[in-house]
Backbone as JSON Lines, residues from 0, in Angstrom:
{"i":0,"aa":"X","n":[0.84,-1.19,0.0],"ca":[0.0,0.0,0.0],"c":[0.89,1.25,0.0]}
{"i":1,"aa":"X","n":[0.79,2.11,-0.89],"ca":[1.47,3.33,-1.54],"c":[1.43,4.08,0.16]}
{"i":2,"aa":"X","n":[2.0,4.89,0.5],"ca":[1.85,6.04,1.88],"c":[0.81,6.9,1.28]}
{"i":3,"aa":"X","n":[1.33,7.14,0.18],"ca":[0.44,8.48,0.05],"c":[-0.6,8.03,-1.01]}
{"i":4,"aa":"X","n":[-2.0,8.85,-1.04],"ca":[-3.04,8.31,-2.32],"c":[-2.75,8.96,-3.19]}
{"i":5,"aa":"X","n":[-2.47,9.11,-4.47],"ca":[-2.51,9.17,-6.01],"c":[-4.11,9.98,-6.5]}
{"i":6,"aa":"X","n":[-3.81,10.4,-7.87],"ca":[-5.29,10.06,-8.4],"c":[-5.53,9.89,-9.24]}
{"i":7,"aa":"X","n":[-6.6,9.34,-8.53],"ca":[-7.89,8.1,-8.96],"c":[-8.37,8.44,-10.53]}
{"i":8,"aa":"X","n":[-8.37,7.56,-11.65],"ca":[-9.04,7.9,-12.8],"c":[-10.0,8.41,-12.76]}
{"i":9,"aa":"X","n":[-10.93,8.13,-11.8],"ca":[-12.02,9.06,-11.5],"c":[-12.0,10.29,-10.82]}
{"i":10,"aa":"X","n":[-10.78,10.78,-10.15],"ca":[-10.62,12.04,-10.13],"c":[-10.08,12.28,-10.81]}
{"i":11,"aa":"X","n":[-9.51,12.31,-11.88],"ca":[-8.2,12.83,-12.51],"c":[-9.5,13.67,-13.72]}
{"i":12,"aa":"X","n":[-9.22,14.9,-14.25],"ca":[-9.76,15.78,-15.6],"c":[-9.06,14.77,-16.25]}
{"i":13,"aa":"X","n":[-10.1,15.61,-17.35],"ca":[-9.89,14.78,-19.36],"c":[-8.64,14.7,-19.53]}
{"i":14,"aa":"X","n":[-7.08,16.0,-19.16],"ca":[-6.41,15.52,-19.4],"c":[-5.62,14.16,-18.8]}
{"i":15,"aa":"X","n":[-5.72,14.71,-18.0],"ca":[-4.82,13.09,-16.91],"c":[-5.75,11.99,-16.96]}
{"i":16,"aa":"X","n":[-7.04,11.93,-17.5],"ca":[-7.61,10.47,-18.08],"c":[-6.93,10.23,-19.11]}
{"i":17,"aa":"X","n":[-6.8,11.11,-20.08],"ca":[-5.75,10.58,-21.46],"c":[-4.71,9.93,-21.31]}
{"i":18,"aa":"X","n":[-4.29,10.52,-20.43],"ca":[-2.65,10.04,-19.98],"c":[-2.57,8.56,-19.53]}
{"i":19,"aa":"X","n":[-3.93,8.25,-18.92],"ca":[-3.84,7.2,-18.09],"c":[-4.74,6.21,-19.16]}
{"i":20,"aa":"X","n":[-5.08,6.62,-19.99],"ca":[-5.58,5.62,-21.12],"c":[-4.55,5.51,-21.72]}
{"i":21,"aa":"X","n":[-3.63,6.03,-22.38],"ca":[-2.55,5.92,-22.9],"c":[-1.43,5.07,-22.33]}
{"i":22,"aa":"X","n":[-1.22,4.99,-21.3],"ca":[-0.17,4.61,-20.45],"c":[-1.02,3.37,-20.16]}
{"i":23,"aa":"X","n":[-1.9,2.91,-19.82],"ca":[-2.65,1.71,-20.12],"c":[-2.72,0.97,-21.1]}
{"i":24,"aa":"X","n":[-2.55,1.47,-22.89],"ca":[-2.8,0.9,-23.99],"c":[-1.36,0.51,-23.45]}
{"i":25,"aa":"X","n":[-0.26,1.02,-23.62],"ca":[1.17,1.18,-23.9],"c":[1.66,-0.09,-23.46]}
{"i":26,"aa":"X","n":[1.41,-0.37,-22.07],"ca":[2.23,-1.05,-21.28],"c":[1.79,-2.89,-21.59]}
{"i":27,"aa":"X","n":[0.61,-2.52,-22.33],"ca":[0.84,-4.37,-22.63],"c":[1.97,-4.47,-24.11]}
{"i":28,"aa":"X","n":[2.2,-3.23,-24.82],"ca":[3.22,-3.67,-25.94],"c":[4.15,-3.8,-25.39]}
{"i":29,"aa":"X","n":[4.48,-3.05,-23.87],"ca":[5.89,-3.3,-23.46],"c":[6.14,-4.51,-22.27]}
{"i":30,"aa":"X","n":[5.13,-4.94,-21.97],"ca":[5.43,-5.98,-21.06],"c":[4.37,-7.13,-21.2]}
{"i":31,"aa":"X","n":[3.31,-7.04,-21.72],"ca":[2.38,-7.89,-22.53],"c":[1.29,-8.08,-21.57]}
{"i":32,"aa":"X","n":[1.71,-6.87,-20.45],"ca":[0.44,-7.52,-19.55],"c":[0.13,-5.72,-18.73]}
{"i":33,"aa":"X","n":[-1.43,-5.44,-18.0],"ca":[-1.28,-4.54,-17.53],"c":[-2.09,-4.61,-16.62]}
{"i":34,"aa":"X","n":[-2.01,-5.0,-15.05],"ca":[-2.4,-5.73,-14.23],"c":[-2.97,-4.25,-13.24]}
{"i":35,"aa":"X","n":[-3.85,-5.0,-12.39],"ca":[-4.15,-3.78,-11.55],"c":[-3.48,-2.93,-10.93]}
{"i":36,"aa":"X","n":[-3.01,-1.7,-10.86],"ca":[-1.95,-1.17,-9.85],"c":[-1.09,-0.78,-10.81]}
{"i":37,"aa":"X","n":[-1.09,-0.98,-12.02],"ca":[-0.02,-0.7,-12.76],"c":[0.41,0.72,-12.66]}
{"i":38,"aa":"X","n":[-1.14,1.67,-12.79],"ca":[-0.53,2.9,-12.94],"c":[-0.3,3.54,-11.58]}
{"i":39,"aa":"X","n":[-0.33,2.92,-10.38],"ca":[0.25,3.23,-9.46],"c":[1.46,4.2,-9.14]}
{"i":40,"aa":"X","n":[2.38,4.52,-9.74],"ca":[2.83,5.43,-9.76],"c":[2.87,6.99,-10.48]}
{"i":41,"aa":"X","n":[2.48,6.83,-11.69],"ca":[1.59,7.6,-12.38],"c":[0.89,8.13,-11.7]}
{"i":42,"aa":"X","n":[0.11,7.51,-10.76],"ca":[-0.93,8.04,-10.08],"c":[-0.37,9.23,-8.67]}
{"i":43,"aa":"X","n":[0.29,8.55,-8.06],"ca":[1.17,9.37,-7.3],"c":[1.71,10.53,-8.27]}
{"i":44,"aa":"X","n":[2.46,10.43,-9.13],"ca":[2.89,11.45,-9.89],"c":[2.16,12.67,-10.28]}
{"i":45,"aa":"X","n":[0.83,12.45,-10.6],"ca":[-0.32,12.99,-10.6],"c":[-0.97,14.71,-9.9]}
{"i":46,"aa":"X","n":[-0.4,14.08,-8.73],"ca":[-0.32,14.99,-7.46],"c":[0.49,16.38,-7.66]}
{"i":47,"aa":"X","n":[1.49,16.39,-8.73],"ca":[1.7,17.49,-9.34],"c":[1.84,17.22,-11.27]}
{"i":48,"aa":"X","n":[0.84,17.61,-11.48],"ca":[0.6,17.35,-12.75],"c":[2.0,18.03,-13.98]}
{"i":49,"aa":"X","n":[2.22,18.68,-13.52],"ca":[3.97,18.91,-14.59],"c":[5.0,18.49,-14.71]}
{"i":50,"aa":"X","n":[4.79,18.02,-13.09],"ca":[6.15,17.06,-12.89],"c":[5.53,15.94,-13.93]}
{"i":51,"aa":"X","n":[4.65,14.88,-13.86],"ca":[3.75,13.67,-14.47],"c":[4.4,13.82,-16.29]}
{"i":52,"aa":"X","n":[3.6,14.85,-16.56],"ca":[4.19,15.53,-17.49],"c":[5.44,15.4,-17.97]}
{"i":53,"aa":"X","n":[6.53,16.33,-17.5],"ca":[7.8,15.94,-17.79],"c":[8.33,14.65,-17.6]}
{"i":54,"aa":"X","n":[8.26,13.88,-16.8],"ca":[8.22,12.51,-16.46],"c":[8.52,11.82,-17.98]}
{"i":55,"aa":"X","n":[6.79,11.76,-18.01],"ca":[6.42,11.52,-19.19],"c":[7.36,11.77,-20.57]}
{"i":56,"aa":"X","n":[7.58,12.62,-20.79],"ca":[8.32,13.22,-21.73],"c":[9.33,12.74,-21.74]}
{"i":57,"aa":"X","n":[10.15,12.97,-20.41],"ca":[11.6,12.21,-20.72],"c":[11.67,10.5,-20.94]}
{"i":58,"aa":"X","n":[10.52,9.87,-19.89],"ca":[10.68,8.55,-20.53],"c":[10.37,7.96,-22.08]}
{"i":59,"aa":"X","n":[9.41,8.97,-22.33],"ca":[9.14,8.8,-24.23],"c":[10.34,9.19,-25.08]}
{"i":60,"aa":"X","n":[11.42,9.98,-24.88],"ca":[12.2,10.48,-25.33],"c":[13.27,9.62,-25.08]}
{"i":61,"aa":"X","n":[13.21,8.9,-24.03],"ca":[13.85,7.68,-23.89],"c":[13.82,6.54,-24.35]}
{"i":62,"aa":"X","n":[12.7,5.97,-24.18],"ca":[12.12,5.22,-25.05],"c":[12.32,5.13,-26.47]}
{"i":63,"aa":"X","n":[12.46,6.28,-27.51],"ca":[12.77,6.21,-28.6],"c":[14.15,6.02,-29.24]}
{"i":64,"aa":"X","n":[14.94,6.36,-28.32],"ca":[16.62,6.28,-28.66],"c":[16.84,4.44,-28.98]}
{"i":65,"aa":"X","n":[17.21,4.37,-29.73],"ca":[17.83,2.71,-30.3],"c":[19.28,3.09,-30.6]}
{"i":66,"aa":"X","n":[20.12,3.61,-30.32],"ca":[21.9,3.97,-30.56],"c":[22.16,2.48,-29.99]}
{"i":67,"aa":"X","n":[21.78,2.28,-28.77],"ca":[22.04,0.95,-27.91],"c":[20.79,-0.13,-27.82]}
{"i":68,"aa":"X","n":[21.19,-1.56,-27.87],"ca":[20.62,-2.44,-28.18],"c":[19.93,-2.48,-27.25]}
{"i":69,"aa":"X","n":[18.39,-2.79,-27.08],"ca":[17.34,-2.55,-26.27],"c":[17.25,-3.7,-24.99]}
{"i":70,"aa":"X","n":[17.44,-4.36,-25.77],"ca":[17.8,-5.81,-24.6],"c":[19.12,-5.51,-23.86]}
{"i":71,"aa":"X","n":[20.13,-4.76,-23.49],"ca":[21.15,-4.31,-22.88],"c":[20.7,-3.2,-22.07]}
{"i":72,"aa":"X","n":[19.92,-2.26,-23.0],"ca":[18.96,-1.56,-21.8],"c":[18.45,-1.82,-21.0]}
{"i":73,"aa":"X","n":[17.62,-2.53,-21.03],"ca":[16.62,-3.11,-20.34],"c":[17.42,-3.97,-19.23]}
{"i":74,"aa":"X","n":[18.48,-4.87,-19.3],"ca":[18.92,-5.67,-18.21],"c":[19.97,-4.66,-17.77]}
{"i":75,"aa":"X","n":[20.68,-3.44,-18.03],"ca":[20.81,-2.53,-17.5],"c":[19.91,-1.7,-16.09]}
{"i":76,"aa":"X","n":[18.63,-1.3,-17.02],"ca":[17.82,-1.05,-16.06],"c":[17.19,-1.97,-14.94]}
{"i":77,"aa":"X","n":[17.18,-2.98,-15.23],"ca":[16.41,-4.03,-14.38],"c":[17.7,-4.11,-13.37]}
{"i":78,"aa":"X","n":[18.68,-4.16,-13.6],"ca":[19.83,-4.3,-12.45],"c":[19.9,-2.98,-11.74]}
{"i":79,"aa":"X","n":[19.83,-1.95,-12.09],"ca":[19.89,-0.44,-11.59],"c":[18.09,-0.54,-10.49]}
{"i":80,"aa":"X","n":[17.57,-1.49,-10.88],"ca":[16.19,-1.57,-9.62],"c":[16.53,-2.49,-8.81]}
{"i":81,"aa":"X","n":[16.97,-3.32,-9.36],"ca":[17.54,-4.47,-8.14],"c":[18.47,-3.72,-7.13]}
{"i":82,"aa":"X","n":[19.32,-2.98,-7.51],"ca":[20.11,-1.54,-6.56],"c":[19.35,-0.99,-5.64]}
{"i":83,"aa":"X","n":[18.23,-0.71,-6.4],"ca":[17.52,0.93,-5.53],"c":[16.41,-0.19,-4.43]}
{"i":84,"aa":"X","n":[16.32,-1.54,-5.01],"ca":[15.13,-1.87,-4.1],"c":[13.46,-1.97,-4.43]}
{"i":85,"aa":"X","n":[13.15,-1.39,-5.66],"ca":[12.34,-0.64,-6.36],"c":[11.29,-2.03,-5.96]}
{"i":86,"aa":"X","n":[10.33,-2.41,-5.27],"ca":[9.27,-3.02,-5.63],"c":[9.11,-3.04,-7.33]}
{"i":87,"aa":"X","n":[8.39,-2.05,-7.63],"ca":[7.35,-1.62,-8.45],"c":[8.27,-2.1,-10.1]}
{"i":88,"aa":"X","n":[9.52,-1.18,-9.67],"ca":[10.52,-1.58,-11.19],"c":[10.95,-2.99,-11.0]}
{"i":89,"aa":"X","n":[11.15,-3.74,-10.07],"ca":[11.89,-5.06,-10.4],"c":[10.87,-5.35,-11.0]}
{"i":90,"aa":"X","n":[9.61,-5.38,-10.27],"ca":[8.3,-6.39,-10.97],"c":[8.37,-6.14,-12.54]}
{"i":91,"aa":"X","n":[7.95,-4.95,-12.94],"ca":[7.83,-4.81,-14.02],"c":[9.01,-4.56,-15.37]}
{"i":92,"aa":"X","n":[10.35,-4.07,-14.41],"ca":[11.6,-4.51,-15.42],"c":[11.82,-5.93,-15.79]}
{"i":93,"aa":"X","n":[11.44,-6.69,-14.42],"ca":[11.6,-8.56,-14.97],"c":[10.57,-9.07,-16.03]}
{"i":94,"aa":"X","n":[9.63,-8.12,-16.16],"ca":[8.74,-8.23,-17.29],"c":[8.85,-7.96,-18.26]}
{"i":95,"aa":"X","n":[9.68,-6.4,-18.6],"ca":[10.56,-6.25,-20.02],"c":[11.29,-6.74,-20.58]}
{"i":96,"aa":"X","n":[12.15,-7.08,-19.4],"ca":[13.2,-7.77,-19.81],"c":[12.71,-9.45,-20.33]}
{"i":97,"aa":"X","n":[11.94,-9.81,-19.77],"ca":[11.6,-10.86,-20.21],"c":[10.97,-10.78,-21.63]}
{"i":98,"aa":"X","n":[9.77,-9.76,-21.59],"ca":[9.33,-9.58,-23.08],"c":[10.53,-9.62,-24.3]}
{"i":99,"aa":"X","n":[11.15,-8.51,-23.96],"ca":[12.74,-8.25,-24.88],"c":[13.02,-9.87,-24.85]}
{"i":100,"aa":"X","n":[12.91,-10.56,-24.36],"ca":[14.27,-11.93,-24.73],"c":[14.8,-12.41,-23.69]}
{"i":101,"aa":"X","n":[14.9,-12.24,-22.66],"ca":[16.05,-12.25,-21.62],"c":[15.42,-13.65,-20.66]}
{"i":102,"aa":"X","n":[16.15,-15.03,-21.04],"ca":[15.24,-16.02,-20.01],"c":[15.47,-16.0,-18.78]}
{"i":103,"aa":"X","n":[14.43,-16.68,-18.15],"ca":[14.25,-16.65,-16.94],"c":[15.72,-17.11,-16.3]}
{"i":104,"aa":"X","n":[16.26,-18.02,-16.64],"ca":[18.01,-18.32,-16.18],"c":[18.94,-16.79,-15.93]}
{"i":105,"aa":"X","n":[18.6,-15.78,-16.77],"ca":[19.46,-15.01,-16.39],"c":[18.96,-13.99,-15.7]}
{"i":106,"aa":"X","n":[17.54,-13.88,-15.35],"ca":[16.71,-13.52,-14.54],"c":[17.27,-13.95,-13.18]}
{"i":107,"aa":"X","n":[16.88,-15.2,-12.85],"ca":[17.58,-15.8,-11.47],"c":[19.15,-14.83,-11.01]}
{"i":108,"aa":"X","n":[19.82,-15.57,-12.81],"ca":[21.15,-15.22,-11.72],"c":[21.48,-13.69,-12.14]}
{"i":109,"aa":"X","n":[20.84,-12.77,-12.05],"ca":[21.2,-10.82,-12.35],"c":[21.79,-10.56,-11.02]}
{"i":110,"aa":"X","n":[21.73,-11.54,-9.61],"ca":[21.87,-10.71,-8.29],"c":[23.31,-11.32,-8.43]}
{"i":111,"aa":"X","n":[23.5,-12.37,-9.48],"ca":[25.31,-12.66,-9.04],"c":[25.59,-12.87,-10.59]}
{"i":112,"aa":"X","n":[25.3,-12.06,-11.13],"ca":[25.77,-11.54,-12.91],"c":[27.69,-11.74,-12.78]}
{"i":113,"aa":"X","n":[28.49,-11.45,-11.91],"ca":[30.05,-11.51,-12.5],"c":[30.2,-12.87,-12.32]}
{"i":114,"aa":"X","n":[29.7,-14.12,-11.92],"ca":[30.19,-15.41,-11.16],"c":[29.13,-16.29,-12.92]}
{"i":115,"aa":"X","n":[28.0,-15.49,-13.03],"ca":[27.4,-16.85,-13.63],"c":[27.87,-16.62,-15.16]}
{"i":116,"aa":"X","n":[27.98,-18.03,-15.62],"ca":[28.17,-18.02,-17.13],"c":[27.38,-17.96,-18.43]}
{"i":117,"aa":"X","n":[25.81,-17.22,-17.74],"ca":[24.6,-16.93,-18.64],"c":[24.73,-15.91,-19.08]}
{"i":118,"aa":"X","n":[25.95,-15.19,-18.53],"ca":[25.98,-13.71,-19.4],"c":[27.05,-13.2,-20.17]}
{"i":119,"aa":"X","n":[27.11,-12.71,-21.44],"ca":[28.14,-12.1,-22.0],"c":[28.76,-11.34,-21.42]}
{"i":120,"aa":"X","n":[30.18,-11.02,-22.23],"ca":[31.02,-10.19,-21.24],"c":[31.24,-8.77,-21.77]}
{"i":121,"aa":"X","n":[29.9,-8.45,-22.6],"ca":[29.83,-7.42,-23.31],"c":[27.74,-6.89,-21.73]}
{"i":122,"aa":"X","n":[27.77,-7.86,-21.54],"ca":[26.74,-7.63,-20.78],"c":[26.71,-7.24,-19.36]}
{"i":123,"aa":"X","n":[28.18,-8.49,-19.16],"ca":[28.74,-8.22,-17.62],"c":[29.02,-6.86,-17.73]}
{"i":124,"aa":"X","n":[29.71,-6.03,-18.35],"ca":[30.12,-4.85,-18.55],"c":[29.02,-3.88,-18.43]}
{"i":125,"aa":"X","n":[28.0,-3.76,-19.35],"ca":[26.96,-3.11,-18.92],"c":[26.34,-3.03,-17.78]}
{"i":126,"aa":"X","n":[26.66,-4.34,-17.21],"ca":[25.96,-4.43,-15.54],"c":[26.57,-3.7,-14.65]}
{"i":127,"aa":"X","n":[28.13,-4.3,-15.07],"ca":[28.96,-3.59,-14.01],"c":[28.73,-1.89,-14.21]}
{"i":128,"aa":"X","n":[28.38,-1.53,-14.89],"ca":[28.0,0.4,-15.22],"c":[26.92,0.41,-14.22]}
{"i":129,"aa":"X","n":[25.74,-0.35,-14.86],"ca":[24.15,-0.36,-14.06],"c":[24.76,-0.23,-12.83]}
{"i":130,"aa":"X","n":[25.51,-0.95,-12.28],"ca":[25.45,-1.2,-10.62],"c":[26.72,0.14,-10.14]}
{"i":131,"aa":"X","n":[27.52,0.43,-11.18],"ca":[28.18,1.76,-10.39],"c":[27.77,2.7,-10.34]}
{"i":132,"aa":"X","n":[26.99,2.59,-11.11],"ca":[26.32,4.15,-11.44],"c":[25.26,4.19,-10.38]}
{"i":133,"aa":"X","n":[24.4,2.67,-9.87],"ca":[23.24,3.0,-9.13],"c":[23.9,2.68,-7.91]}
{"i":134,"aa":"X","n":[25.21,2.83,-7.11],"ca":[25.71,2.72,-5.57],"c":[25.44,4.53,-5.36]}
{"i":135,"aa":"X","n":[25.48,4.28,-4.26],"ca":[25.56,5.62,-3.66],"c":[27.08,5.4,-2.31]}
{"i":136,"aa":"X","n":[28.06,6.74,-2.79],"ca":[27.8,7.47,-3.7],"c":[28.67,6.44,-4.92]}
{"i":137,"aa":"X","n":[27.99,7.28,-6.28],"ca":[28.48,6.32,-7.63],"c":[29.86,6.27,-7.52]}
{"i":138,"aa":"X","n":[30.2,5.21,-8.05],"ca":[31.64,4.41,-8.67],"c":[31.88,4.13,-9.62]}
{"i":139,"aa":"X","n":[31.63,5.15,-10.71],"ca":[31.9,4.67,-12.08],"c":[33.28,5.15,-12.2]}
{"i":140,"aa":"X","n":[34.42,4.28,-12.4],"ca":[35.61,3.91,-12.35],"c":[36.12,4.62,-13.65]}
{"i":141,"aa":"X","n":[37.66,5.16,-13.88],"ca":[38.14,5.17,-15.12],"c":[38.54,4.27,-15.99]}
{"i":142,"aa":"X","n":[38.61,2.82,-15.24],"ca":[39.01,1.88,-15.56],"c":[37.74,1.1,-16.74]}
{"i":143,"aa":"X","n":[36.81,1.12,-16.08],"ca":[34.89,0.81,-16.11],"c":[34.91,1.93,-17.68]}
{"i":144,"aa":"X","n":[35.2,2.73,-17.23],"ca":[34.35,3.92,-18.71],"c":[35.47,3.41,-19.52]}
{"i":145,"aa":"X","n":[36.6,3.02,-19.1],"ca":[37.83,3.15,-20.44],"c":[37.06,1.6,-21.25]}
{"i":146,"aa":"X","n":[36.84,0.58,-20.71],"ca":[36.16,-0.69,-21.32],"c":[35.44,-0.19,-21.95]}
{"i":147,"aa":"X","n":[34.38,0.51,-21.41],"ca":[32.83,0.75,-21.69],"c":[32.98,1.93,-23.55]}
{"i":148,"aa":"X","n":[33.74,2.19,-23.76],"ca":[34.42,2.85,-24.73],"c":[34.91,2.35,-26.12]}
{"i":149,"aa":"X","n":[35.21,1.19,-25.55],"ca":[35.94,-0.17,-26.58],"c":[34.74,-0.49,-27.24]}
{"i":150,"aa":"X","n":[33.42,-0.42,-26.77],"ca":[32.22,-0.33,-27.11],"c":[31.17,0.21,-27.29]}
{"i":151,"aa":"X","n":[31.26,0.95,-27.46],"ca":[30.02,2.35,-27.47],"c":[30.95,3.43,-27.19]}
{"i":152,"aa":"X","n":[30.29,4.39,-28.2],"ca":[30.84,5.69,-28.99],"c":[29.74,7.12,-28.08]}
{"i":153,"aa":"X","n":[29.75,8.36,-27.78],"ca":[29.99,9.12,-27.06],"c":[28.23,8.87,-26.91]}
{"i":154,"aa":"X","n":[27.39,9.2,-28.13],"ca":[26.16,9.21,-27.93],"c":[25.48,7.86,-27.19]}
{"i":155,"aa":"X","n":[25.95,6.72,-27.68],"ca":[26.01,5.39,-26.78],"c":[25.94,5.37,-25.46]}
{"i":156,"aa":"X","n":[26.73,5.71,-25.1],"ca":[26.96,5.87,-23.74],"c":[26.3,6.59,-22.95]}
{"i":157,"aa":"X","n":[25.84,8.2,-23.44],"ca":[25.02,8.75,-22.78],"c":[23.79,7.88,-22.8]}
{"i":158,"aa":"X","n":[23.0,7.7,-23.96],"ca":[21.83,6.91,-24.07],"c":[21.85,5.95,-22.77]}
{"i":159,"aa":"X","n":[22.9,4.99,-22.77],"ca":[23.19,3.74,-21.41],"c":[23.02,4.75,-20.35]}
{"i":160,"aa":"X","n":[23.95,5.71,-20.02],"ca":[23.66,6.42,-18.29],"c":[21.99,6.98,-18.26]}
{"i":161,"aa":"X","n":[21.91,7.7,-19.22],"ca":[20.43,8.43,-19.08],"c":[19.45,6.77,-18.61]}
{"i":162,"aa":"X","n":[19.45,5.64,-19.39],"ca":[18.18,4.64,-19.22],"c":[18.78,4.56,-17.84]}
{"i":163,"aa":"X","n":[20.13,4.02,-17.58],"ca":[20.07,3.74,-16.13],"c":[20.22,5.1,-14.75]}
{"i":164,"aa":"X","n":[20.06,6.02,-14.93],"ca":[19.95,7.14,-14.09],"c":[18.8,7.51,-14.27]}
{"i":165,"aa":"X","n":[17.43,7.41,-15.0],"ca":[16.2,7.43,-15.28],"c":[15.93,6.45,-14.16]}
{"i":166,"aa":"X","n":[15.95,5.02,-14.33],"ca":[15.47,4.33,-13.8],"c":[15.98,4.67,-12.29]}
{"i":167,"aa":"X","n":[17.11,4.85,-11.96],"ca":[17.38,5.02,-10.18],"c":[16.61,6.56,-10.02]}
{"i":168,"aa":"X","n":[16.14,7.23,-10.39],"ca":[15.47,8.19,-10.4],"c":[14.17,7.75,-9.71]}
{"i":169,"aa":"X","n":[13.9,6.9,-10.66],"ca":[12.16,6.81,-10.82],"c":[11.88,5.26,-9.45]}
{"i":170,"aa":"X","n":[12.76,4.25,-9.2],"ca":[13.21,3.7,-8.46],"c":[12.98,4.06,-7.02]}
{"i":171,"aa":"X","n":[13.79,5.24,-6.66],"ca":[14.58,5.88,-5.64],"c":[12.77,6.83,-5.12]}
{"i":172,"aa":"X","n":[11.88,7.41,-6.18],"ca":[10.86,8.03,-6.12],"c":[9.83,6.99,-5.55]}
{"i":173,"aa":"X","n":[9.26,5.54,-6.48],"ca":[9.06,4.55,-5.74],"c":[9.0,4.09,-4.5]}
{"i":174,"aa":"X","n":[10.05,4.04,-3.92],"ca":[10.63,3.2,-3.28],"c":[10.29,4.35,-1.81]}
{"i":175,"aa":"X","n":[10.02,5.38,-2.07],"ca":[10.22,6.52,-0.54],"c":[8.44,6.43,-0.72]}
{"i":176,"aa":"X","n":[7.88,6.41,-1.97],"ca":[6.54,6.65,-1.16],"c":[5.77,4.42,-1.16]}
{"i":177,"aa":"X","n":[6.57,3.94,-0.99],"ca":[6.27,2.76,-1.32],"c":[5.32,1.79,-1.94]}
{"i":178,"aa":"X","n":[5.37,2.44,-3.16],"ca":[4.75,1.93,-4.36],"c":[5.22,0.63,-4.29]}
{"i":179,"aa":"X","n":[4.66,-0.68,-4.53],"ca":[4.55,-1.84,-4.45],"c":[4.26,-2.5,-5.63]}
{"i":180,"aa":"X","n":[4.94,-3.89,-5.58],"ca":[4.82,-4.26,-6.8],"c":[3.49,-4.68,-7.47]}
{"i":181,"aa":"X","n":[2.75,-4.23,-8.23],"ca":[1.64,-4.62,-8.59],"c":[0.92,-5.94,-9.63]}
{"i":182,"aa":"X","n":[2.33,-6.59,-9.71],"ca":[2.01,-7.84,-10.36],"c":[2.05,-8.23,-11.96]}
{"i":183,"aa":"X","n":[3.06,-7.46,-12.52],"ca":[3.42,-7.68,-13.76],"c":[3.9,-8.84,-13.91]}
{"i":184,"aa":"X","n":[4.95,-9.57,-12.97],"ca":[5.82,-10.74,-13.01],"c":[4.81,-11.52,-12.38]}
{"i":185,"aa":"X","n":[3.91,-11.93,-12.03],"ca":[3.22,-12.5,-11.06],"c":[3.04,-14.12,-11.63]}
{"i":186,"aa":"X","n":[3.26,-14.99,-10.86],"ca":[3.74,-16.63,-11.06],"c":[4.69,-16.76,-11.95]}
{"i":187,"aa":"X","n":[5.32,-15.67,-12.67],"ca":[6.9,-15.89,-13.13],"c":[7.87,-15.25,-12.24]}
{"i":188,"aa":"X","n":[8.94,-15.41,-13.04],"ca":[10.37,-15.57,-12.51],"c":[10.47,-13.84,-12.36]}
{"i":189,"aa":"X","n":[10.94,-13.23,-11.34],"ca":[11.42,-11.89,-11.01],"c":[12.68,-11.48,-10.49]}
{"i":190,"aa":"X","n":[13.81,-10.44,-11.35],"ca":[14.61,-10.93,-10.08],"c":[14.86,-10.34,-8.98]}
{"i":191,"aa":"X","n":[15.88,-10.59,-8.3],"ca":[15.94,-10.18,-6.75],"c":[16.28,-9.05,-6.6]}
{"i":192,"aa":"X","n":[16.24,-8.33,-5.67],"ca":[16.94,-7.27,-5.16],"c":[18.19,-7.31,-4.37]}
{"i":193,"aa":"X","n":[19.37,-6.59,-4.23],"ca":[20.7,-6.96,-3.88],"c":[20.68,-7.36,-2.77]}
{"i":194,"aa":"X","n":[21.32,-8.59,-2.03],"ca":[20.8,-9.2,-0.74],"c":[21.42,-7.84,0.18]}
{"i":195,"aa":"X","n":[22.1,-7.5,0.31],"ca":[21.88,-6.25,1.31],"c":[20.95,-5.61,1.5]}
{"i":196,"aa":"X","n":[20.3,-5.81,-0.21],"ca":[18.26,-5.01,0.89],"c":[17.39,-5.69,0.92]}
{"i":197,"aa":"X","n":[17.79,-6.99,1.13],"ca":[16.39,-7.66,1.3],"c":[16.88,-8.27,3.15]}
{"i":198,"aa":"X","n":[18.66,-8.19,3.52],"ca":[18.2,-8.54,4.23],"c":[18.01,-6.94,5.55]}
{"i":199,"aa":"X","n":[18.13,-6.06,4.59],"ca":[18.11,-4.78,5.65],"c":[16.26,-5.12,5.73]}
């Protein structure tokens, strides 16, 4: 249960019903499913309608960039929620990521990605970014960006920090008013959050 209440499609004016019809069509192309609670944060967001807005904007603007392969995004981001703790994003990043391609095997093992041998080492690399970038405070290494270089060219790279500094953004927002997972992954495979916060 969220702390704070959101609003309700039935309170929300014509515009913020659009929004929330929209963001309703959307989310079964991106995760194939759109379960109750989904717009749960949206809804919170709501509460100041410009912020919602810009939100909005930057994740569509995000959303459209392909410089970087989408399935690297995505298990980028899904590791940058496993960081923050995110209820709401693991549920539904283990759902993208799954839509995108990503089986449930490497789902399991994302909480120990450098040890298992389900992942490329063009992927381990991306993770290892996801996870420096989402410590507090960040550790993105000279060593880390000099690799990360060997592979992706200036616009690349931003595209990679923006998806994963979006997501610890939106995560980190989550996670304080405790938006909960609403069941995108629900009787599948989700993955974990970093055992330091599951067992804090």
């Amino acid at each position: 249960m969220a702390r704070i209440n959101g609003v309700t499609p039935e309170q929300a004016g014509p515009g913020l019903r659009l929004i929330y019809r929209l963001a309703r069509r959307g989310l079964p192309k991106l995760t194939g499913t759109a379960p109750d609670g989904a717009l749960a944060s949206l809804q919170v967001y709501a509460l100041q309608p410009k912020l919602l807005r810009a939100i909005g904007m930057l994740e569509g603007a995000n959303s459209k960039l392909n410089g970087v392969d989408r399935r690297l995004k995505n298990i980028a981001r899904l590791r940058a929620a496993t960081m923050t703790g995110c209820e709401y994003c693991i549920d539904i990043g283990s759902q993208i990521s799954r839509h995108s391609g990503l089986p449930d095997e490497q789902l399991l093992d994302l909480h120990r990605y450098r040890e298992s041998e389900r992942f490329s080492e063009l992927e381990k690399l991306v993770l290892d970014f996801a996870t420096a970038m989402s410590r507090t405070p960040v550790e993105v290494s000279d060593e880390l960006f000099a690799a990360l270089r060997e592979h992706f060219d200036e616009r690349q790279l931003v595209e990679l920090a923006a998806f994963i500094a979006l997501e610890n953004m939106v995560g980190r927002f989550n996670h304080a008013f405790a938006i909960g997972a609403p069941g995108f992954s629900e009787g599948m495979v989700c993955a974990r959050p970093e055992p330091a916060l599951r067992a804090a």
